[in-house]
N, C-alpha and C positions, 0 to 999 in steps of 0.2 A: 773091480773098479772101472769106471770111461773111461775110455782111452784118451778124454782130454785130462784127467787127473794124472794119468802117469806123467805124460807132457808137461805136465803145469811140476811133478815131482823133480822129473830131470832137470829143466830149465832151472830149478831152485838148485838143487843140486852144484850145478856148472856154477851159477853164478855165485856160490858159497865159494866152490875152488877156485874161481876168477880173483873171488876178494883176498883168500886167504896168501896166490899168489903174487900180487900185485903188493901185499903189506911185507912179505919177503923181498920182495925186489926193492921195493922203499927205502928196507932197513938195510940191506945188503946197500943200497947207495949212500948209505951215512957214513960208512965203512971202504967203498969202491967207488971210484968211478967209470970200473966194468961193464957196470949193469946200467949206468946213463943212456947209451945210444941204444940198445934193444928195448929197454925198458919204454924210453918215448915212442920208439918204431910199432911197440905192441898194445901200448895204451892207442894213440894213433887209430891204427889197423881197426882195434875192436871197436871202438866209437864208429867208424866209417862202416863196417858192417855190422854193425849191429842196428844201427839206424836206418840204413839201404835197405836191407835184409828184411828188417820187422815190417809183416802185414798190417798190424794196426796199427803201426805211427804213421806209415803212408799214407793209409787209408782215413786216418781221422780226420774231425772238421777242421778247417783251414783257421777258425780260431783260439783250437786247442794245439794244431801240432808243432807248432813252432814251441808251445811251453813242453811239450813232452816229450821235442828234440833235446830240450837243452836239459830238462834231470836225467834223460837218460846221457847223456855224453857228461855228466858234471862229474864223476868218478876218475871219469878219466882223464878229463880236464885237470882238476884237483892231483890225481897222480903226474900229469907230467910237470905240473907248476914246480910240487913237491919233489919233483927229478932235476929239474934244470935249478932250483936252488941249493939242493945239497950240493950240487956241481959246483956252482959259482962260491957259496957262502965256504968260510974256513973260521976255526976258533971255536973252544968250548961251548961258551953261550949261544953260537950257532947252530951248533950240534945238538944243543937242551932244545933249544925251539925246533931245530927240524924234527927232531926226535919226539916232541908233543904233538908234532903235525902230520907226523905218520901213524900215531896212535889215537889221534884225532880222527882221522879219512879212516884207520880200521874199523872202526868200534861205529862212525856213522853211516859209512856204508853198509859195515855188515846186518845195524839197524833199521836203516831207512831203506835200504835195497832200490837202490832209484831205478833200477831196471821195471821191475816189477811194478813200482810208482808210476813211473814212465806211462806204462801203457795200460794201468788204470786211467789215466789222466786222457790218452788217446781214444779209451770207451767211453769215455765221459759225451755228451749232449749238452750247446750253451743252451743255457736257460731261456725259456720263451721270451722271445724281443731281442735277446741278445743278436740273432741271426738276421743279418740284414734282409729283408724281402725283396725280391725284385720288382722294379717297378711294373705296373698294369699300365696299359693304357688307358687316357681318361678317359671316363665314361661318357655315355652321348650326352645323358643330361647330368645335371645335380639333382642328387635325391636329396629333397624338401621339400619340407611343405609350399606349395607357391602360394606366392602375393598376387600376382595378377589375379581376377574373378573368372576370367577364361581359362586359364590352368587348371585352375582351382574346380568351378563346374567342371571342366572335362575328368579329374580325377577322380571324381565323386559320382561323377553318373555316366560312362562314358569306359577308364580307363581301369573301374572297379572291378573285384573279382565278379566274373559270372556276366559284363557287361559285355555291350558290343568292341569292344577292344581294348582287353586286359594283355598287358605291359606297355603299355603306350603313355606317353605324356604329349603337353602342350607345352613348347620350350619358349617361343614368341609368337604374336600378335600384331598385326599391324593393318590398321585400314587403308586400301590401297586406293577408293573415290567414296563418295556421298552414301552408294548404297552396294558397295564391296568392300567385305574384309578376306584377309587373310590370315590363315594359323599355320605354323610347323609343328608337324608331331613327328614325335620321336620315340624308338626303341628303347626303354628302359634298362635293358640290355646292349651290353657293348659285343659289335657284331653279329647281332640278329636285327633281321627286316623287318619294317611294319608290317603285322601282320593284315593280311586284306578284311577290309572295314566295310561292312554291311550300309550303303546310301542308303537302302531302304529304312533299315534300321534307325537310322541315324536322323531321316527324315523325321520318323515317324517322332523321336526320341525330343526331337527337338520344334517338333510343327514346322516346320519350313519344308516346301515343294521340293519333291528330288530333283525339278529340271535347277534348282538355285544351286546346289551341294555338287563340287566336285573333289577326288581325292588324287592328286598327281605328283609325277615323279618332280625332284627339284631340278633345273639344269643345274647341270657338274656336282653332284652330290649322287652319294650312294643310296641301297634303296633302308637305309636304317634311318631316313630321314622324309616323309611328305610332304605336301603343300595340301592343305585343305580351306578352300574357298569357296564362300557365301555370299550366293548376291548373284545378277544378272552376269548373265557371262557373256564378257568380250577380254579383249587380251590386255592381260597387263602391260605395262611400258618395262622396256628393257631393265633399265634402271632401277626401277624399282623390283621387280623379282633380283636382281643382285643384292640388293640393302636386304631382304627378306633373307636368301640363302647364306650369308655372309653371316647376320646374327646367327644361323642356325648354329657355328660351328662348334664340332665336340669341346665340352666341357667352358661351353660357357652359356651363363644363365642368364636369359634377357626374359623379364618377367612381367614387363609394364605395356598397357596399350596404348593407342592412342586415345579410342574411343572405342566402350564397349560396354551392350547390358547384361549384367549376369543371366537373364534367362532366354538369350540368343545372340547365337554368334556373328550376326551382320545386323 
């Protein structure tokens, strides 16, 4: 046989002779109050190592171990309760009921074996959703379908598998003069960078001149986030690139333009 089957033999073993002496000391306490103070001191003792000691109640999930601390300690619980009332309690019909309550712990312990119970309970796995998840950080964007048209075109011809830059999204939009807009794109991916976007490509993708298309970093943002702007190039106002970078931030979905035609982005 494995050697975890002899193991699994003796431990039954022990804990048959554990039972059979703990319902001796019971019954000897209906009779004595000799056997009170060792009797609590040994019940005691083995709950505390036995609990200490065992690998897999320590080791179990932290929403099973606390239940499979307490069947395996209820024996002994249940024996000292059963100690300190034969102590206290005096009179026949004290002694019928203690006497049904040491015949009671015999016969369910030595049924139910809560040891064994115990650390069934300890292998045990909660059920899927039971286990809290740890939070994620939010994503750069929200996966959805977008409302904006410029989202929306960028996803579809643009951010699509096999295009010029797939995992990428359009997160907002905002005309910045007459004949400049601006877009954020963003990483679909939380902590991956835009990956580098083909102007040529993009020119060609969309008819507009590569000198109008550029694709740049935001100030104070990281690079899972770009600026890409269409239209004559002079510098934005301070202010406004703020209002632009400030919508970008993770997990939040700004989806509406100002002004914009679906089939060009300035």
């Amino acid at each position: 046989m494995p050697l975890r089957t002899y193991i699994d033999t003796a431990r039954g073993r022990i804990g048959r002779m554990a039972t059979a002496a703990g319902a001796a000391t019971l019954t000897a306490g209906l009779f004595t109050d000799a056997v009170t103070q060792p009797g609590l001191t040994a019940a005691v003792c083995a709950a505390l190592l036995g609990v200490g000691l065992s690998p897999r109640l320590m080791a179990a999930h932290e929403k099973v171990r606390t239940v499979a601390m307490m069947v395996y300690a209820s024996p002994h619980a249940g024996m000292a309760g059963i100690l300190v009332a034969e102590r206290l309690a005096s009179g026949d019909v004290a002694r019928l009921v203690e006497g049904g309550a040491v015949a009671a712990w015999t016969a369910g312990v030595w049924w139910i074996r809560p040891a064994s119970l115990a650390k069934r309970i300890a292998k045990a796995r909660p059920a899927a959703g039971a286990i809290e998840q740890p939070q994620e950080a939010a994503p750069a964007v929200v996966d959805q379908v977008p409302t904006d048209p410029a989202a929306r075109w960028w996803a579809e011809n643009v951010a699509r598998e096999g295009g010029i830059a797939p995992g990428t999204c359009v997160i907002a939009t905002q005309r910045i003069d007459a004949d400049r807009t601006a877009a954020v794109i963003a990483a679909t991916t939380q902590g991956e960078p835009v990956p580098e976007i083909s102007i040529t490509r993009l020119s060609a993708l969309m008819d507009r001149p590569e000198a109008l298309i550029s694709i740049d970093p935001i100030p104070g943002r990281g690079a899972g986030l770009r600026m890409l702007t269409v239209g004559k190039k002079r510098e934005a106002p301070a202010d406004t690139w703020t209002e632009i970078s400030r919508s970008a931030l993770p997990g939040v979905e700004l989806m509406e333009a100002n002004t914009y035609e679906l089939k060009e982005l300035g």
